[in-house]
Structures are given as structure tokens and as C-alpha cells.
N, C-alpha and C positions, 0 to 999 in steps of 0.2 A: 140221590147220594146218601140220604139220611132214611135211619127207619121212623116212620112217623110215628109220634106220640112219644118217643125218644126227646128227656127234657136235654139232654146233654147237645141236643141238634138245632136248639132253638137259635133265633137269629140273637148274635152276641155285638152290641156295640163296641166299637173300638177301645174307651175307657175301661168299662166293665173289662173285656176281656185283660188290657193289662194287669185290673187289680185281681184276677180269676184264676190264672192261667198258673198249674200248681205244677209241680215233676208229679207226671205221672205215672209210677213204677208197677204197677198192676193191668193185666190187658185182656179182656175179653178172645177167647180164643177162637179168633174171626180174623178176615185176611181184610186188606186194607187195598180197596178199589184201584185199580189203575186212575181215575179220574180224580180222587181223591189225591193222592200222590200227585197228580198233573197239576193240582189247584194249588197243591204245602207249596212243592216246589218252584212255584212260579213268584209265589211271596216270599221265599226266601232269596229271590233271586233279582227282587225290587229292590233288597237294601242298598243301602250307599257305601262305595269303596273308593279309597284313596283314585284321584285323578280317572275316576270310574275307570279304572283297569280293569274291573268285575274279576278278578284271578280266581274268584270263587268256583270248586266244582265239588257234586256233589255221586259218591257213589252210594247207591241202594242196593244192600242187601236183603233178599227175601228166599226165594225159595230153589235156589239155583245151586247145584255141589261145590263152584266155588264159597255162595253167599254162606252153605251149612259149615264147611270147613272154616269160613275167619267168623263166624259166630261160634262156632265151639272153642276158637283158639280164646277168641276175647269171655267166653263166658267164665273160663277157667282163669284166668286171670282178674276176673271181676271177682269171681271167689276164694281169689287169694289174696285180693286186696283189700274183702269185706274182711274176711278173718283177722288180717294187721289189725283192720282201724276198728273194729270191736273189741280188743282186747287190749289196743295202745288207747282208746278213748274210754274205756271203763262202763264199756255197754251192759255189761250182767252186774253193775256196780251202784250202790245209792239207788236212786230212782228209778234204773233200769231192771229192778228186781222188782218192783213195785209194776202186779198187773197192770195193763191199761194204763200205765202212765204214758206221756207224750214220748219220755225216753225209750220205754220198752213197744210205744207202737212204733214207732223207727225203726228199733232194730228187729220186728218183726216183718217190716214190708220191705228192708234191705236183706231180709234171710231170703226171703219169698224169689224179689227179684234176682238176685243172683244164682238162686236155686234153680229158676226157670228163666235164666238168661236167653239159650240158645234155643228158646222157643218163641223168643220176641215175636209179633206180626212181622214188623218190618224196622231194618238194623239201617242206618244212614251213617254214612264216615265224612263228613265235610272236609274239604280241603280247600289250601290255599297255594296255586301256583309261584312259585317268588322267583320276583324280577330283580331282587338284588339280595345281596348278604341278612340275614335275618337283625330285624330293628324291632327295640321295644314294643312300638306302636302296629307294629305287621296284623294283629288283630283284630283291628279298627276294619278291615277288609275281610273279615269270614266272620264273624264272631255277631254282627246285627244281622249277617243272612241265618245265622242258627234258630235266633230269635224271633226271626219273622216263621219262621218254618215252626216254630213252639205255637206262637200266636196265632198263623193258620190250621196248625192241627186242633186247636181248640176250637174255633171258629166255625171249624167244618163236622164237631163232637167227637173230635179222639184227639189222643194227650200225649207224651211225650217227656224222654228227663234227659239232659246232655249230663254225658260224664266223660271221664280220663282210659277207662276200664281199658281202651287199646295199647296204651303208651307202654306196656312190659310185654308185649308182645309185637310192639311195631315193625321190626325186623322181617319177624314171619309174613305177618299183613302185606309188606311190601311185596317179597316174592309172592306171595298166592296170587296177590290181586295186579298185581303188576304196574304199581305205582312206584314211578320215577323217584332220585335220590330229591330233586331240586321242588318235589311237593309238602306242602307241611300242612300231616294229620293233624286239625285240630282237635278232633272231638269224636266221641262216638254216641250218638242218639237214635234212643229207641221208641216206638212209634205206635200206637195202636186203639183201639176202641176203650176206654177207660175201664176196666171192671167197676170201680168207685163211681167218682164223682168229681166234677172242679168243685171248686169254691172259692171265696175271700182267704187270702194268703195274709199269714200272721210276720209283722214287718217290724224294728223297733220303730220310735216316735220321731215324726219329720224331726223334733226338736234336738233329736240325739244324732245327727246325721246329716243339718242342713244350718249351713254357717251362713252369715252377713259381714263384711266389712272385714272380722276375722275370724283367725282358725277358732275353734271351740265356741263361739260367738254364737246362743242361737238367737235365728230371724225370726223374730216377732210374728209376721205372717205366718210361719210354718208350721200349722196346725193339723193334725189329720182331720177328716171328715167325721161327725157324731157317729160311734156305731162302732168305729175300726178297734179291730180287736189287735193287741201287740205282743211281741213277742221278742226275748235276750236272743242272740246269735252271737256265734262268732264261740273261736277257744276261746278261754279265759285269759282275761287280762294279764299283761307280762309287764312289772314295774318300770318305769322309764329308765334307761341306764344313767348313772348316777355322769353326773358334769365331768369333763375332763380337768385335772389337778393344776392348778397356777404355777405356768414356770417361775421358778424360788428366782 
């Protein structure tokens, strides 16, 4: 299944691969095995779902005149959504101007992948049949089978990045593909032979992120491993809204 002497195929332990396993938005342009696909999906298909309903299903698009029409719908949509959020996040801005920064390498490999969206290897639409009215927790039941299907594409040396890219086109999606009103798109993830490379993913510090006893409270244990490299995430901080006023 793997080309030999390919480090990206090496056997990956289970830890490793969680702290490994990066979105990967660049794809060797190489089709992706039928068995290969038989292997993702069957690990995506181990996770756990409420009262194991399994509601999970999974449509693969690849090379089929439906699969080329709802990846061109979602590509154009993925590049209209890239366009908002680089110029509502200030991507040509500050440090985004700045060669080679972390900022301007992001928005050089989200130009790349939306640019060459509808050329993915292979397009997957996860779905979640629902058995009742939609509830907060509904993605407690699709959302670790995405995850396992991330961590077996890594596993088996090709990579993967879930995104939203279908949600302003769902409409369309529905009629092409012919998915019922009572399904719900979660996700759309793209799949292929890495051009790059995995690697160690830059995380903020267990300390900033893992409470004891209470909220903001860090636990003493929660140290990362010697080595681990870290990284800010998240928008910027929004001040806390101020107390509500004492009735006089």
C-alpha cells in the first residue's frame, strides 16, 4: 500500500501519531488506493456514537461527474470564504507581509489549497443521520469518526484537513448528491498523499489549558514533554464583559 523508502509510510505508534498528525492542505498529485480508503474508513468507522447508533455515513468523492461537480461547487466556495477571512483577519497585515513568517506561510498554503481545491485526490462529506431534533451534543456521534479517519490517513502516509468549505453551498450539495433533508453535513475533508511532511504540531502549554480543582487553576502535573515546541492560537482576546449594575 505504501512506496517503500517513503518516510511518511513508516509504521506510526498510536501517541506519536496523535501529537503528528497536522491538516494537511498540499497533495501529491496521486490517486488514493481503493484499499487505502477501505483501511481510513473502517477507522473512522470504530469511533464511538451515542447508544452506538453509529448514524455515521460517509460520502467519497473522487473521480465520478457527480464527485467533479460538488467539488467544483465547494471549491468556489472555499474561495470565497478564503478571500473574507484574509482580509477580515488581516493576512497581507503586520507579520503577514513579512516573507516567510508563520503568518504569511499560512496564507500562502490556504492560497495554494483553495486555488487547487477541485483537484483534491479525494473529497469525503461525513454525515450524521438524526434520529431526533438537532441537540447541542449531536456531534459527539460524527465528529471522533472524522478524527479517526485523520489519524488513519496518517498512519497509512497521506494526510488530510477537515473544514466548513461546503456549508454555503449545502443546498446545492443536497440536490446533486442526493442527500435527504433529515442528514446533517458535518464536514468536508480532503485526503491525499502529503506533498510536505507530518510532523510535531505546535499546541499552547498543558498549563494554559488544563485546570485542577478550578476554572483557571493550573494542575501542577500538567507539564508538556522536554522538547515540545508551543504555540498562541485562537482570535485575540475579547475583554470580559463588565458585571451587571446593582439594583439601586
Amino acid at each position: 500500500m505504501h512506496d517503500d523508502g517513503d518516510p511518511a509510510a513508516d509504521p506510526v505508534g498510536l501517541l506519536e501519531g496523535l501529537a503528528t498528525t497536522r491538516a494537511i492542505r498540499r497533495y501529491r498529485d496521486e490517486d488514493v488506493p481503493d484499499e487505502a480508503l477501505q483501511a481510513m474508513l473502517f477507522a473512522a468507522t470504530r469511533a464511538p456514537t451515542g447508544s452506538n447508533r453509529q448514524p455515521f455515513r460517509f460520502l467519497v468523492l473522487r473521480h465520478g461527474p457527480k464527485a467533479m461537480a460538488a467539488k467544483q461547487l465547494i471549491a468556489e466556495s472555499a474561495r470565497r470564504a478564503w478571500a473574507t477571512k484574509q482580509a477580515s483577519d488581516g493576512y497581507a497585515e503586520g507579520s503577514g507581509a513579512v516573507a516567510d513568517s508563520p503568518k504569511a506561510r499560512m496564507a500562502d498554503t490556504m492560497r495554494t489549497y483553495v486555488e487547487r481545491f477541485e483537484h483534491v485526490p479525494v473529497l469525503v462529506l461525513p454525515c450524521l443521520v438524526r434520529y431526533r431534533d438537532p441537540t447541542p451534543t449531536e456531534g459527539a456521534s460524527i465528529y471522533p469518526a472524522c478524527q479517526n479517519l485523520l489519524l488513519a490517513a496518517r498512519a497509512l502516509g497521506y494526510g488530510g484537513v477537515l473544514t466548513g468549505f461546503h456549508v454555503a453551498v449545502e443546498s446545492e450539495l443536497r440536490v446533486l448528491l442526493e442527500i435527504p433533508d433529515g442528514v446533517f453535513m458535518a464536514a468536508t475533508i480532503t485526503l491525499g498523499r502529503p506533498a510536505g511532511r507530518h510532523g510535531p504540531v505546535r499546541r499552547r502549554p498543558l498549563a494554559e489549558v488544563v485546570f485542577e480543582e478550578s476554572w483557571d487553576r493550573p494542575a501542577p502535573w500538567a507539564v508538556d514533554p522536554a522538547g515540545v515546541s508551543h504555540a498562541a492560537a485562537g482570535p485575540p482576546s475579547r475583554p470580559a464583559p463588565a458585571p451587571p449594575e446593582a439594583a439601586p
